[in-house]
N, C-alpha and C positions, 0 to 999 in steps of 0.2 A: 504494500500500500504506500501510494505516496504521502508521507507528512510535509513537505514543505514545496510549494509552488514553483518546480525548479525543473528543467527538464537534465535526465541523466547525460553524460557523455555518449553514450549509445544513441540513444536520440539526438543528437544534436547531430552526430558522423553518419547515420542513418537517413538521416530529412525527416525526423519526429516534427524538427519545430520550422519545418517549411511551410510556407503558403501553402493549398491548397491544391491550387494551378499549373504548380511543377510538376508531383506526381501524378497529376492526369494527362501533362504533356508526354511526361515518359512513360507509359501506359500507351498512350494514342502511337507517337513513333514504334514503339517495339509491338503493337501492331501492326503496324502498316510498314513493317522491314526497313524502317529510316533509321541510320544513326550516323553521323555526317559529324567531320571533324571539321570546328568551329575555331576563331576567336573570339573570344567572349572580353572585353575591355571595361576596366575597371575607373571611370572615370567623377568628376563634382561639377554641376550646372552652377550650383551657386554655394557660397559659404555662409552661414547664418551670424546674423548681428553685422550686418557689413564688414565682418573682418575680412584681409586683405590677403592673409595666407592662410593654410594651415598645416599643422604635423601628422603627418602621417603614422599610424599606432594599430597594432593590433593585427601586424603579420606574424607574427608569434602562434598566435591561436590556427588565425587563417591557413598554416604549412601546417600547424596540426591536426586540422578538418580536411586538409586533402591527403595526407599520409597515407600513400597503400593504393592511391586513388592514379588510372593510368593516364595522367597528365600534366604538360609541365605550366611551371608558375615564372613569369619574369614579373618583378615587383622594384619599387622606388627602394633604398635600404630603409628600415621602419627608423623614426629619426628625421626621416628627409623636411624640412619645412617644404611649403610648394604654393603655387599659385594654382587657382581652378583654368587660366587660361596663359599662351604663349604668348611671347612678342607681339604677336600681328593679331591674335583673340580668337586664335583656335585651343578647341579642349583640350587639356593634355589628362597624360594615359598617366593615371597612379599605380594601375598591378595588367597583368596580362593572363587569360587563362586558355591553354593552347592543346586540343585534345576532343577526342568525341563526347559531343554534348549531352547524349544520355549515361555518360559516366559523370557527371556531375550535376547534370540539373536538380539533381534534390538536395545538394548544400546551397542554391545560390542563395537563396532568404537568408541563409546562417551566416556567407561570404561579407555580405553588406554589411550586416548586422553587427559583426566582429570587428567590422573597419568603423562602421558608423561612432559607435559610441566613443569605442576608445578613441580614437582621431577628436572627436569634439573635449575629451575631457584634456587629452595632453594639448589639443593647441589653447584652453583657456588656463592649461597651467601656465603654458610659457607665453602669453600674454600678461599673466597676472606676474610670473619670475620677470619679466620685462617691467613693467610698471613699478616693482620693488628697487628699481637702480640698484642691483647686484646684492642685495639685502635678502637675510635668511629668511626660506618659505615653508613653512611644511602643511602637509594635508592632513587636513581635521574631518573629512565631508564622508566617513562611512557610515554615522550612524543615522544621515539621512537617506540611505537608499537602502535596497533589498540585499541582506547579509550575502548573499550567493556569491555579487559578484563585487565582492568587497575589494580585494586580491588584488584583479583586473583595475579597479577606478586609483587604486594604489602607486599601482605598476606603472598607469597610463597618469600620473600625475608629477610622479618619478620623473619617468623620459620628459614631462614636459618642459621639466627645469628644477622641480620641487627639491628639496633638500633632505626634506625626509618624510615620513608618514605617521599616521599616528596606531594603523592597523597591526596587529600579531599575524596576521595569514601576510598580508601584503607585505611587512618587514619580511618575513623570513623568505618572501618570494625573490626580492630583491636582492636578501644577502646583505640587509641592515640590518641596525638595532631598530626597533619602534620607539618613537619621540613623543613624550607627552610624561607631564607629572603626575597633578594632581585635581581631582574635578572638585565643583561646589562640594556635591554630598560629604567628601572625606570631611569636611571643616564641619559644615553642621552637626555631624554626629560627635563629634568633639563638642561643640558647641562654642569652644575659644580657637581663634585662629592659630593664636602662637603654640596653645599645647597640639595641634594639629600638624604645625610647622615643625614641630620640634619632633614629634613620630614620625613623622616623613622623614625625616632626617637620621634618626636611630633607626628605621627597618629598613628602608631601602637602600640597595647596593650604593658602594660609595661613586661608584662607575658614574651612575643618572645624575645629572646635573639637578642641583637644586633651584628650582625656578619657581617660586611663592606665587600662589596664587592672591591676587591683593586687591577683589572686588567684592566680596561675600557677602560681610557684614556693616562695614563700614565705608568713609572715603577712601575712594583708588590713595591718595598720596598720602595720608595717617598709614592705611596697612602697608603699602610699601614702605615707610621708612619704620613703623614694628616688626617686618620682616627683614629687615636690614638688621637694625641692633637684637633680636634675636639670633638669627643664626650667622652674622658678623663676615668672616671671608668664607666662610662656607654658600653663602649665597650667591650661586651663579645669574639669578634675577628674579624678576617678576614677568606677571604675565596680570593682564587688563583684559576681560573678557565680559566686560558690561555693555547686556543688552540695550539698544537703540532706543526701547523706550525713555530710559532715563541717562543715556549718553550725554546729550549736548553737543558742545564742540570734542570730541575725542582727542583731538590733533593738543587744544590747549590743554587738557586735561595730562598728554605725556610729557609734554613742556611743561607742568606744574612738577610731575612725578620727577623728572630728569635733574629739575632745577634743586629740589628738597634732597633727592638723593645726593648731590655733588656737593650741597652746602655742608653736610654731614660728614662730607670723607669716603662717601661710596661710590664713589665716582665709575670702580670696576664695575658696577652691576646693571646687566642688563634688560631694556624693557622689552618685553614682547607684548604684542596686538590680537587677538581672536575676538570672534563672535560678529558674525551676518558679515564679512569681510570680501569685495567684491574686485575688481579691478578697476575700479573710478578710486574709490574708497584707498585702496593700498597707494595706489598712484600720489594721491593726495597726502596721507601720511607716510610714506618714504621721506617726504622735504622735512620734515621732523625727525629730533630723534628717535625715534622706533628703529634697537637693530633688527627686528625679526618678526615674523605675523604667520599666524596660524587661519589659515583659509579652507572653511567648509561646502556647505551648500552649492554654491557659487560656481566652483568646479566639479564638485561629484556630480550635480546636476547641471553639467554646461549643457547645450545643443548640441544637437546631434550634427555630423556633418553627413551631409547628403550623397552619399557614394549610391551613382547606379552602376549595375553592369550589364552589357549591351553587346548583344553580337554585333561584329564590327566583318565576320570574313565568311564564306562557309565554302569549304573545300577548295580553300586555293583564290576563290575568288571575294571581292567586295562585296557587301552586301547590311544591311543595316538599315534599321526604322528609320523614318521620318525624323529629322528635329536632330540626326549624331553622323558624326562623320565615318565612312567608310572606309578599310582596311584596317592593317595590321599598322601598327604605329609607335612611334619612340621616340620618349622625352629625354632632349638633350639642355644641358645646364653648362656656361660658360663658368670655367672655372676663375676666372679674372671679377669678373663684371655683374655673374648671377645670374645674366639674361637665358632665358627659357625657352627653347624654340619645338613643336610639337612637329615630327617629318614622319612620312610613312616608312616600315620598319625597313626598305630594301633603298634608303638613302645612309649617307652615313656623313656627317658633317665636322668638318674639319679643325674651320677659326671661327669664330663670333664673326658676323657682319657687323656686328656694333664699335666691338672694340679689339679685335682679334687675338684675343685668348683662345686659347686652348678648348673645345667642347668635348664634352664629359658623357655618357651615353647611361641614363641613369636608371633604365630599368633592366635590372640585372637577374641573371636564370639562379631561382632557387627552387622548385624543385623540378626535378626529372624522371617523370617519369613515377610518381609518386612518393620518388625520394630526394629528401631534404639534401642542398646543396652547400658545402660549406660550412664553415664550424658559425653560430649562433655568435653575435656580440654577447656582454655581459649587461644589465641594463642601466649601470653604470657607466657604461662606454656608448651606448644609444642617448642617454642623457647627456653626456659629454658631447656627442652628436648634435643635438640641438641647439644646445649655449652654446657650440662654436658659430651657428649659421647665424642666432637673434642677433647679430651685430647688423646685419643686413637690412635685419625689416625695423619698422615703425609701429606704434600703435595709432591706427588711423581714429 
């Protein structure tokens, strides 16, 4: 029996949580003796929120729903920032799927799906790591979505820029510690902050940094300067997680904190920012001192990015709906200048016409033949991936 509203791995590598539509197509062809080797093109019409790129996330899963399956994948490296359109404002190709199409039409719902989400949650992380001016970020946003795919909003908040998570499944996915101290509840069952402060400090490993929680019961800048002369250089900082209701100005409110602490002699300690924390919001207090901000909802529930996938070829030849471009095709990236240019797959381009850099040919063969190509980044090195490219982009 199922307990929890989740479809198994089986089902998911099977087409349990396909549309509908699919299995009846594959049904109707292996009826009617068709099965015809397609390209199937993974492409974005539009970006949501008017953003201006996005990161690509969630090829990870995607090679692992095709595993076993007799088809090969060329894909963007997951990491890759990208624009929905080239140079001159043709689609470009984010993944390629090359192979007979009733060998896979029952993952393509799950294809999307995989890309969709995770792609929307890492580009609004590194939009939100962009709006921090290089200032510590970490993701707080699991306990507003469905536990399942905790891991995943983790992982894809990670590559986006993030610094670290606040998850147990997602840390140990990544090959982190999980970041986070202490929540309200620990302090009210105490009832005193400082004897709360002070447990915290006698149970927990000496490794956790000591980060006081200093909005409970009192003023942000009284409990942070009683968490200061409580636990004195043991205190690695505070953290300010008062709800919007009774915020005000937050930004002058760290500038109160910052000022009391340094009049004191505590100059080392650090403030951190959470609660309803957006990318306007972060943006805004970065120009303050805040080193660090803990950002939930915001990103766990970014928008989805709109990946369709589109036959683009069928047996050699062009072929393709209304409204998407025909053939086989490859996205090329100036390695000088960034510029983007979308050519069918049987061109191969040399310099930039813009600035004559070197072109890069960015969608690369990982699987073959239903097996995975090449040894896997770490997702430390896919993050590392990213912040090297946000030098590029803007927040529009």
């Amino acid at each position: 029996m199922r307990r929890f509203n989740i479809a198994t791995d089986e089902e998911i590598r099977s087409g349990g949580t396909s549309d509908i539509y699919y299995p009846r197509t594959r049904e109707v062809l292996e009826a009617k003796g068709i099965d015809k080797k397609v390209v199937a093109e993974v492409t974005v019409g539009k970006l949501p929120e008017e953003w201006g790129w996005g990161v690509f996330c969630g090829l990870d899963e995607v090679l692992t729903l095709y595993e076993g399956l007799p088809v090969d994948i060329y894909a963007m490296p997951e990491g890759t920032i990208f624009p929905t359109r080239d140079a001159r404002g043709f689609r470009l190709p984010q993944m390629v799927v090359v192979g007979k199409y009733n060998s896979f039409v029952n993952v393509e719902t799950a294809t999307v799906g995989l890309l969709c989400q995770a792609s929307g949650v890492a580009t609004s992380a590194a939009r939100v790591k962009k709006a921090a001016k290089n200032k510590t970020v970490f993701a707080f946003g699991i306990r507003r979505m469905h536990p399942a795919i905790a891991p995943m909003l983790d992982r894809s908040a990670y590559i986006g820029g993030f610094d670290g998570v606040s998850g147990v499944a997602g840390a140990k996915l990544l090959g982190i510690e999980p970041t986070g101290t202490m929540p309200h509840p620990l302090i009210l069952l105490f009832g005193d902050q400082k004897a709360a402060w002070k447990a915290f400090d006698e149970v927990v490993p000496k490794n956790v940094q000591r980060i006081a929680l200093v909005d409970t019961l009192c003023d942000e800048k009284f409990e942070s300067i009683m968490a200061a002369e409580v636990l004195g250089k043991k205190l690695y900082g505070v953290r300010i997680d008062t709800p919007g209701s009774r915020r005000g100005d937050l930004l002058e409110i760290v500038r109160e904190v910052r000022w009391e602490l340094d009049a004191r002699g505590f100059k080392s300690v650090k403030i951190f920012v959470s609660g309803g924390l957006d990318e306007k919001s972060v943006l805004k207090l970065a120009e303050g001192p805040v080193d660090g901000f803990g950002v939930g909802t915001s990103v766990a529930n970014a928008p989805t990015i709109d990946f369709s996938m589109d036959v683009v070829e069928v047996e050699g030849r062009p072929r393709t709906k209304r409204g998407k471009y025909s053939g086989r095709k490859q996205a090329w990236r100036c390695e000088k200048c960034n510029r983007w240019i979308t050519a069918l797959h049987s061109e191969k381009l040399e310099k930039c016409d813009a600035c004559g850099g070197r072109m890069r040919p960015m969608l690369e063969k990982v699987l073959a033949n239903g097996a995975i190509v090449g040894k896997a980044l770490l997702p430390r090195q896919t993050r590392g991936r990213v912040l090297e490219q946000l030098g590029h982009y803007v927040l529009e």
